[in-house]
Biopython code that builds the backbone (N, CA, C, O; Angstrom):
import numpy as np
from Bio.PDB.StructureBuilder import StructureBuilder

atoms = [
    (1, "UNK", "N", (68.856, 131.601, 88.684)),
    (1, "UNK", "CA", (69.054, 132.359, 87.467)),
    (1, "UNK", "C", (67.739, 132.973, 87.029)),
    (1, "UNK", "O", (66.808, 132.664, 87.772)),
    (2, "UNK", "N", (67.442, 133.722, 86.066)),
    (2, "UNK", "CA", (67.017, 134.549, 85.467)),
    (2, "UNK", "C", (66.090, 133.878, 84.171)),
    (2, "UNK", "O", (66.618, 133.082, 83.394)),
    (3, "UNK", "N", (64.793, 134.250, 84.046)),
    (3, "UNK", "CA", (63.674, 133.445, 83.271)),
    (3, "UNK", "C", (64.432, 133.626, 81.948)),
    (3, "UNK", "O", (65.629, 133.832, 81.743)),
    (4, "UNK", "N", (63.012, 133.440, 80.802)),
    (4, "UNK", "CA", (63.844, 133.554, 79.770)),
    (4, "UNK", "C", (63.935, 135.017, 78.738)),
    (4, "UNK", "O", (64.635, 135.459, 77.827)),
    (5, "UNK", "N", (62.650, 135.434, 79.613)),
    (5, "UNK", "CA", (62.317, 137.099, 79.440)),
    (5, "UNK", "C", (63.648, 138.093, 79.717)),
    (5, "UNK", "O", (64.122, 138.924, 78.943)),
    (6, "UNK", "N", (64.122, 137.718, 81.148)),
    (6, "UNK", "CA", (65.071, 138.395, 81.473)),
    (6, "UNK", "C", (66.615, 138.654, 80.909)),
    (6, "UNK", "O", (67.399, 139.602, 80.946)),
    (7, "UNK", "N", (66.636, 137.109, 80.290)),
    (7, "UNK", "CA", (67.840, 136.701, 79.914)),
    (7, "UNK", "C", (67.514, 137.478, 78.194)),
    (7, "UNK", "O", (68.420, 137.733, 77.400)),
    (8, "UNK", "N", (66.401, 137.672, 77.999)),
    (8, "UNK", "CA", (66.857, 138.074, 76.211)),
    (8, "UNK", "C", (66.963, 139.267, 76.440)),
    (8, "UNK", "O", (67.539, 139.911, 75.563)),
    (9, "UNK", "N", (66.462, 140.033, 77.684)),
    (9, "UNK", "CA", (66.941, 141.798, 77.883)),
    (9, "UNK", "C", (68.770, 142.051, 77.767)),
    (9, "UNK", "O", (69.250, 143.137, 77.442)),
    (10, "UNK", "N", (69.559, 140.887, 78.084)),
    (10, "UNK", "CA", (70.792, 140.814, 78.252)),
    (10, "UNK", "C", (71.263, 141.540, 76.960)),
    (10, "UNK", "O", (70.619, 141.459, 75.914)),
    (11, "UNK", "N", (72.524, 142.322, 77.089)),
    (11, "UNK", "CA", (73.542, 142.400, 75.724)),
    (11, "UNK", "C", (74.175, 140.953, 75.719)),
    (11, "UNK", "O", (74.017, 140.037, 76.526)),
    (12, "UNK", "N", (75.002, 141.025, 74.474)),
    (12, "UNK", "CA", (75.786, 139.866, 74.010)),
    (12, "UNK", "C", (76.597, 139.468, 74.993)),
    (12, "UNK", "O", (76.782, 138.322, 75.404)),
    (13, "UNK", "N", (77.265, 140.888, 75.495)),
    (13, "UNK", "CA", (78.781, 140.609, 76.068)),
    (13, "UNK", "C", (77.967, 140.177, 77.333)),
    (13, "UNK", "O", (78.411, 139.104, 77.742)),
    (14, "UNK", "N", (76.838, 140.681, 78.161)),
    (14, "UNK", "CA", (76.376, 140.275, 79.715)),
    (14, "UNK", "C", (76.192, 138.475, 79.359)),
    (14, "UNK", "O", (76.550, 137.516, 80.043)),
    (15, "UNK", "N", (75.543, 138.513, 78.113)),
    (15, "UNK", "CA", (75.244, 136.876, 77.763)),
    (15, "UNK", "C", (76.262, 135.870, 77.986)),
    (15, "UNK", "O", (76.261, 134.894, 78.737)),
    (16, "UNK", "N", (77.014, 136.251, 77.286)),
    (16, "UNK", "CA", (78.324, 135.898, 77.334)),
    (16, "UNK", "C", (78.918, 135.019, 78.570)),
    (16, "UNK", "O", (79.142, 133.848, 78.880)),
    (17, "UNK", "N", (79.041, 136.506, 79.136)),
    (17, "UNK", "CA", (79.830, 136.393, 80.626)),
    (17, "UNK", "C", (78.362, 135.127, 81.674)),
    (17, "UNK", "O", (78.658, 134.253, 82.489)),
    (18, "UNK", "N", (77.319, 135.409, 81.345)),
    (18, "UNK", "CA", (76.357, 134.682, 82.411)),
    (18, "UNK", "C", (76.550, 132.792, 81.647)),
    (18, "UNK", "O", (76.450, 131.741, 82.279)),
    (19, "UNK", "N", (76.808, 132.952, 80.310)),
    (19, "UNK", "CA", (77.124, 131.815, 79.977)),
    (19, "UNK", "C", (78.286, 131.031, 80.626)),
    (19, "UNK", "O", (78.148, 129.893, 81.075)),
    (20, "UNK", "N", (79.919, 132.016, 80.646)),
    (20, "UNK", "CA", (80.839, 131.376, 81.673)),
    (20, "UNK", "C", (80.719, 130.985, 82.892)),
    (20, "UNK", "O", (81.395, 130.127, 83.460)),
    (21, "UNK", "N", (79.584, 131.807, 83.445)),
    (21, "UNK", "CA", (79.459, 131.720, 85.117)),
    (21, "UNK", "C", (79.532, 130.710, 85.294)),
    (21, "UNK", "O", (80.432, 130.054, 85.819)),
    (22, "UNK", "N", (77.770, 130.184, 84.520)),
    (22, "UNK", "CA", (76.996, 128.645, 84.848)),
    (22, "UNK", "C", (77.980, 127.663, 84.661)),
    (22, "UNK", "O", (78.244, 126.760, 85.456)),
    (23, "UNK", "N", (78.594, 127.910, 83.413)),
    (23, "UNK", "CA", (79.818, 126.646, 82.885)),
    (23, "UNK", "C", (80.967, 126.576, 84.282)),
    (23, "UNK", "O", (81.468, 125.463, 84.439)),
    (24, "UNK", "N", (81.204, 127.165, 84.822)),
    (24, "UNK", "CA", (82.295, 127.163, 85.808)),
    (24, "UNK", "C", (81.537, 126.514, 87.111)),
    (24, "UNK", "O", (81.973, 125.585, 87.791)),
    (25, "UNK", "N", (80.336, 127.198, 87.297)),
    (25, "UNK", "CA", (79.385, 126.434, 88.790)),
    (25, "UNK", "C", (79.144, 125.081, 88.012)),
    (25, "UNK", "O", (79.489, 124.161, 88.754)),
    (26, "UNK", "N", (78.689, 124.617, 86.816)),
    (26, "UNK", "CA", (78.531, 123.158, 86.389)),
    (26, "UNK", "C", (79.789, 122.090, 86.674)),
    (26, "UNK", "O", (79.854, 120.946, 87.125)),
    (27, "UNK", "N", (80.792, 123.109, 86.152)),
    (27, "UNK", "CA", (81.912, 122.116, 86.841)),
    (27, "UNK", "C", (82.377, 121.709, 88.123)),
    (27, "UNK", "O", (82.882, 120.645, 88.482)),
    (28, "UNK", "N", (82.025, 123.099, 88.952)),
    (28, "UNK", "CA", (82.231, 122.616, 90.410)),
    (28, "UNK", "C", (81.522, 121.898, 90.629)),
    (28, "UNK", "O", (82.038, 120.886, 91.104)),
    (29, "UNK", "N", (80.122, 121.842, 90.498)),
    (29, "UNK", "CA", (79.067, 121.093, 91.064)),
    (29, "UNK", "C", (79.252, 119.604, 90.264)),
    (29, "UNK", "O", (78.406, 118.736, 90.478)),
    (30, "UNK", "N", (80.102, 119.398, 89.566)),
    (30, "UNK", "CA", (80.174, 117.966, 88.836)),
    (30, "UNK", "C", (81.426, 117.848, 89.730)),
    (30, "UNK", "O", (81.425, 116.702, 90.182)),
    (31, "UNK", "N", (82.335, 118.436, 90.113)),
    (31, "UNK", "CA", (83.380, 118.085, 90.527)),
    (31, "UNK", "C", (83.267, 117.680, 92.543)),
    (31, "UNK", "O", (83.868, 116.907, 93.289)),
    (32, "UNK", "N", (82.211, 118.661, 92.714)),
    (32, "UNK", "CA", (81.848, 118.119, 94.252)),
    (32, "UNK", "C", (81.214, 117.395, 94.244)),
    (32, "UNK", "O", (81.206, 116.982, 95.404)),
    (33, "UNK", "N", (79.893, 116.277, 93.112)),
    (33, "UNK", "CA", (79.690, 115.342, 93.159)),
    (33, "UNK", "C", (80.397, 113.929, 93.024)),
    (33, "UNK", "O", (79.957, 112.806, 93.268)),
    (34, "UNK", "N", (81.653, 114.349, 92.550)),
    (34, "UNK", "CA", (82.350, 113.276, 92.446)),
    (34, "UNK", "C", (83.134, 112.633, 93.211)),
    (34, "UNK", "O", (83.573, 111.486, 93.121)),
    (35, "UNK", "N", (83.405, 114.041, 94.550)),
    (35, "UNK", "CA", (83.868, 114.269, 95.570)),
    (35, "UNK", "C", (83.332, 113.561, 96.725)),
    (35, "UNK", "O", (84.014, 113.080, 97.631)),
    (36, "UNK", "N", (81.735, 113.522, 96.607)),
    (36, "UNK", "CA", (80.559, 113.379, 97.238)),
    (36, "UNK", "C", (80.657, 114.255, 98.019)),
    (36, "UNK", "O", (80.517, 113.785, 99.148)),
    (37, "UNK", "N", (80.856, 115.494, 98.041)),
    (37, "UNK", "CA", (80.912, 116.887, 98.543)),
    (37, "UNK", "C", (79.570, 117.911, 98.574)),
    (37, "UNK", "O", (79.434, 118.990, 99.151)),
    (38, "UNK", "N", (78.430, 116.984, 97.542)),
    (38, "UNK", "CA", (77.547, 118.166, 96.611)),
    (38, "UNK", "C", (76.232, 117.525, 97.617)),
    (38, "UNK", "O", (75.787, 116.385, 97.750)),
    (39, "UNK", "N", (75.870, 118.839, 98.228)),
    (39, "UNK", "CA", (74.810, 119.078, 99.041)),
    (39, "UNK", "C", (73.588, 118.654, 98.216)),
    (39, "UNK", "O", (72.886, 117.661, 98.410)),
    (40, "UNK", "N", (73.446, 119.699, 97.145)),
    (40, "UNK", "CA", (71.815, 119.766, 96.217)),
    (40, "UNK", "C", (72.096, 118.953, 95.264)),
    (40, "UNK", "O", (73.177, 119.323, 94.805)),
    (41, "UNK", "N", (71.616, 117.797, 94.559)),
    (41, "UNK", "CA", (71.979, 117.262, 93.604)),
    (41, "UNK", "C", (71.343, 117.902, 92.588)),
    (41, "UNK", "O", (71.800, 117.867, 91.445)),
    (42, "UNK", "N", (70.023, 118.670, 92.954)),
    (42, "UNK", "CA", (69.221, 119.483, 92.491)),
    (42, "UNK", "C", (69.571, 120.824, 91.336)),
    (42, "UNK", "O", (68.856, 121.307, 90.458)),
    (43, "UNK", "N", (70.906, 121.146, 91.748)),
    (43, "UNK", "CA", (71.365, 122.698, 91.694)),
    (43, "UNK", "C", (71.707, 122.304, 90.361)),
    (43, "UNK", "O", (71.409, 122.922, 89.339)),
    (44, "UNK", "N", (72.518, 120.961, 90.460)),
    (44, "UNK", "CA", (72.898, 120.735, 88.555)),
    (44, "UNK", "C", (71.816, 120.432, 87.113)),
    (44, "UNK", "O", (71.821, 120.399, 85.882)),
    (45, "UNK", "N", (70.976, 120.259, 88.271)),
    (45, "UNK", "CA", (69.897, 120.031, 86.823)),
    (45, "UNK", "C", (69.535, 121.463, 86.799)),
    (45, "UNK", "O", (68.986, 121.674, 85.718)),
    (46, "UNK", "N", (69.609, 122.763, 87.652)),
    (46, "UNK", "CA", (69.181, 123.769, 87.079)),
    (46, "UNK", "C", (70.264, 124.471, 86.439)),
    (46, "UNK", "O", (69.926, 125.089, 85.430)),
    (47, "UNK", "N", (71.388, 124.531, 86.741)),
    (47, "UNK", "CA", (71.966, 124.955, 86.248)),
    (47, "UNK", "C", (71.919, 124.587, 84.825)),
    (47, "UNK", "O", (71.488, 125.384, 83.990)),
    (48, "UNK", "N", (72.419, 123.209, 84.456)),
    (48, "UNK", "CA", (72.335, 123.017, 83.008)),
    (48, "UNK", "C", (71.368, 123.402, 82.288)),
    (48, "UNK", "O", (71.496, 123.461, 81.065)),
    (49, "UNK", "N", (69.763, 123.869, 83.159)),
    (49, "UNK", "CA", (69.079, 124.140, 82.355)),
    (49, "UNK", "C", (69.353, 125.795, 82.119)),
    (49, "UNK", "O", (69.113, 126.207, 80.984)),
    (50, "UNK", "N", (69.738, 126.563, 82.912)),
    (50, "UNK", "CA", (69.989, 127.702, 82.440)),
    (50, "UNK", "C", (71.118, 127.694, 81.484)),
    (50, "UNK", "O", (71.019, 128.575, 80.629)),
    (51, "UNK", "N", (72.235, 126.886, 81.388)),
    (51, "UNK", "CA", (73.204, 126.782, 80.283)),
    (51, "UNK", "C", (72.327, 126.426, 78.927)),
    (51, "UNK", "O", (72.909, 126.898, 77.950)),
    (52, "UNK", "N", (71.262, 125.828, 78.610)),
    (52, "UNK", "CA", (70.386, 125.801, 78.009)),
    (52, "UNK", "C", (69.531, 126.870, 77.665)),
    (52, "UNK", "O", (69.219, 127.160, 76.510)),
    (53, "UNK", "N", (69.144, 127.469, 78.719)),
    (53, "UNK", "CA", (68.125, 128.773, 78.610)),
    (53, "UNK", "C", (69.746, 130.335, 77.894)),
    (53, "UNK", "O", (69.549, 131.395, 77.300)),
    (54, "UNK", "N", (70.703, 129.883, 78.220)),
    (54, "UNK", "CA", (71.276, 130.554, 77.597)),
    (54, "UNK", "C", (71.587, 130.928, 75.870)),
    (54, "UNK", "O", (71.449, 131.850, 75.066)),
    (55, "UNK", "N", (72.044, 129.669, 75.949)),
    (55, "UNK", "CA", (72.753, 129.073, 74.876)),
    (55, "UNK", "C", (71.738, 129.067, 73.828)),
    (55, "UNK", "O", (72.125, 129.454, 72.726)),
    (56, "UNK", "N", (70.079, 128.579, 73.982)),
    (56, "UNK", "CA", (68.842, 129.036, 72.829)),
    (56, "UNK", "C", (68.731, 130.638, 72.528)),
    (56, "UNK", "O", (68.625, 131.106, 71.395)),
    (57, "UNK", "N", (68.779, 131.468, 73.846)),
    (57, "UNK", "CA", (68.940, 133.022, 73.410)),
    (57, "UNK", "C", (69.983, 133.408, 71.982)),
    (57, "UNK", "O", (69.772, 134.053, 70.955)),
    (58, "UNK", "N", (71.393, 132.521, 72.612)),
    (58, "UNK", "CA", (72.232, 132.990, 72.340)),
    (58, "UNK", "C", (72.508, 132.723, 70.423)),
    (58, "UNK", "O", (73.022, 133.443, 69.567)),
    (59, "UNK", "N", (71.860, 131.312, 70.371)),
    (59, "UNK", "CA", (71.638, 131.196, 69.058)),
    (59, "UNK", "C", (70.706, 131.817, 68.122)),
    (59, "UNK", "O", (70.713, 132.212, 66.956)),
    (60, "UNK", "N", (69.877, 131.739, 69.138)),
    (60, "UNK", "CA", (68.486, 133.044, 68.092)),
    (60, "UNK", "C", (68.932, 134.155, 67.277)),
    (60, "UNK", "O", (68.703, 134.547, 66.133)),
    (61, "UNK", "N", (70.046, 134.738, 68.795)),
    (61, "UNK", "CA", (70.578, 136.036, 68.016)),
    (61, "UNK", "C", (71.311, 135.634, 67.014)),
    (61, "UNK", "O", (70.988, 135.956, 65.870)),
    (62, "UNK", "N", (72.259, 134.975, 67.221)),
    (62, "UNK", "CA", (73.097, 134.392, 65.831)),
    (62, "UNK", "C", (72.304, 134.553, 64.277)),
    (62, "UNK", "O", (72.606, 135.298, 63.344)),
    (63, "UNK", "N", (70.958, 133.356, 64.414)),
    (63, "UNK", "CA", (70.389, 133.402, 63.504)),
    (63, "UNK", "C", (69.658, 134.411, 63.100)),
    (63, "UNK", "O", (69.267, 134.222, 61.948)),
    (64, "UNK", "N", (69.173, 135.772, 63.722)),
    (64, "UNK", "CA", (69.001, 136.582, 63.596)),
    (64, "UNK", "C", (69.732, 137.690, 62.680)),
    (64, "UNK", "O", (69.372, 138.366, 61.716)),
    (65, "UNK", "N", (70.907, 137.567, 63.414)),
    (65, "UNK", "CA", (71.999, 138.413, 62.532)),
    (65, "UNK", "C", (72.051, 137.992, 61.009)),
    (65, "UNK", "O", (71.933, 138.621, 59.958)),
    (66, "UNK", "N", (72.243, 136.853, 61.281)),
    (66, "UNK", "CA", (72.701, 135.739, 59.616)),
    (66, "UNK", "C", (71.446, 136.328, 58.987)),
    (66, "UNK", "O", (71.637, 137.455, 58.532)),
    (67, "UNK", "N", (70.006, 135.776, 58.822)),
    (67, "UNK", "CA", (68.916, 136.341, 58.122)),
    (67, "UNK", "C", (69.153, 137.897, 57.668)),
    (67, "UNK", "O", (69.019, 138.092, 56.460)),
    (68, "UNK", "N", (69.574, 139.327, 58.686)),
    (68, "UNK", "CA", (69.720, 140.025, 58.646)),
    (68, "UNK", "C", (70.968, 140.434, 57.541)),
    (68, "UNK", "O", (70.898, 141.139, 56.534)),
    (69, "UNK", "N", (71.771, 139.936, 57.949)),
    (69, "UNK", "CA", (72.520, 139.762, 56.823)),
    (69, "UNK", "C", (72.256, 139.701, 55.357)),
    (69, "UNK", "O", (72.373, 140.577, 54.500)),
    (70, "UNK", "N", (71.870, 138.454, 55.272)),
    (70, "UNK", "CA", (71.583, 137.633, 53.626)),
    (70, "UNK", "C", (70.489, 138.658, 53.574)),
    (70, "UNK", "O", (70.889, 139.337, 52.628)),
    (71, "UNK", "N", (69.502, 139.150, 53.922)),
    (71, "UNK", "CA", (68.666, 139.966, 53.093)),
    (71, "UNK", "C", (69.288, 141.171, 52.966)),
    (71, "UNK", "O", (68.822, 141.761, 51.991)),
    (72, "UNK", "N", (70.285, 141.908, 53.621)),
    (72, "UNK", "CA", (71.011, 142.690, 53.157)),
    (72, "UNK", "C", (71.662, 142.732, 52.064)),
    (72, "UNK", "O", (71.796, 143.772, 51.419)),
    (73, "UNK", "N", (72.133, 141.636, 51.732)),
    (73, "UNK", "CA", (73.213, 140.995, 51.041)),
    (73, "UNK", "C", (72.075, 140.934, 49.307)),
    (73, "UNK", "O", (72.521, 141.213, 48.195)),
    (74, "UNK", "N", (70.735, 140.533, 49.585)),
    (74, "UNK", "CA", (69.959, 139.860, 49.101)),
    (74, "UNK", "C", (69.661, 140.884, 48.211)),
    (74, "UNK", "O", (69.554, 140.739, 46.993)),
    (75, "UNK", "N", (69.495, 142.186, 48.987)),
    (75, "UNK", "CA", (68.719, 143.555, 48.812)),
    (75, "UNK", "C", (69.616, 144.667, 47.704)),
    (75, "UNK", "O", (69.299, 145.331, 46.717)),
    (76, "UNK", "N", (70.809, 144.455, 48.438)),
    (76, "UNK", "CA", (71.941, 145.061, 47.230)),
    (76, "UNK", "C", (72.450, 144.218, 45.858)),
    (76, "UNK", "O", (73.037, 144.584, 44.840)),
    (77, "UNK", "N", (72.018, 143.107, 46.254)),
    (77, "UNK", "CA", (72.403, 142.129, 44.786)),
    (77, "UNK", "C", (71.314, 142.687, 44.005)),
    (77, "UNK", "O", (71.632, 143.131, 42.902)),
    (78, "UNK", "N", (70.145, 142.753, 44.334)),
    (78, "UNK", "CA", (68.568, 143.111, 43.642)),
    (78, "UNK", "C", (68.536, 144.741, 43.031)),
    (78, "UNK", "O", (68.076, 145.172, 41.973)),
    (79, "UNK", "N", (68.971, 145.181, 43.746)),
    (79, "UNK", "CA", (69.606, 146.785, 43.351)),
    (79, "UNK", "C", (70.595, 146.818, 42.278)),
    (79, "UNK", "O", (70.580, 147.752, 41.476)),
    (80, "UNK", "N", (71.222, 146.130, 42.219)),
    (80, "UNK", "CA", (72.618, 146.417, 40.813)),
    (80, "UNK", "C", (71.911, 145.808, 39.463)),
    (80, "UNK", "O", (72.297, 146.288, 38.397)),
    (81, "UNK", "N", (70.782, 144.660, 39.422)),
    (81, "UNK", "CA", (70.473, 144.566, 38.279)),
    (81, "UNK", "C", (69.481, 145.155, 37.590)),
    (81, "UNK", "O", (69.334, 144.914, 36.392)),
]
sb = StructureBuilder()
sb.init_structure("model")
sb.init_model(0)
sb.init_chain("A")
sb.init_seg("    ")
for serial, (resi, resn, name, xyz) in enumerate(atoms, 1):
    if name == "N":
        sb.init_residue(resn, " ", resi, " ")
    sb.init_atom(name, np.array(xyz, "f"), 0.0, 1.0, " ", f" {name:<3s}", serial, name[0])
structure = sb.get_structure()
């Protein structure tokens, strides 16, 4: 996967979708370990960490928006009085 530089160039919706990927390879790879099927035992600790490296992007923006918001919100309340 993709550093963490790369991953904040992403739109929402690419975010998104790279978030399902990992979640779907995490499960196989939990599901061929259980199998004892799973070659790299390796592959799951990266993966989860990119479900991680996702999922912090993905909240930033969140909180981003929200701040963006409330001072919007903040800015027109301050204007009417």
């Amino acid at each position: 996967m993709a550093d963490a530089a790369e991953i904040r160039e992403l739109d929402d919706e690419e975010l998104e979708n790279k978030l399902l990927e990992a979640r779907k390879e995490l499960f196989n790879l939990r599901f061929q370990a259980a199998t004892g099927r799973l070659d790299n035992n390796a592959r799951v600790t990266q993966v989860r960490r990119d479900i991680a490296r996702l999922m912090t992007v993905q909240r930033a923006r969140e909180i981003d928006a929200a701040e963006l918001a409330y001072e919007a919100a903040y800015r027109a309340g301050t204007k009417e009085k």
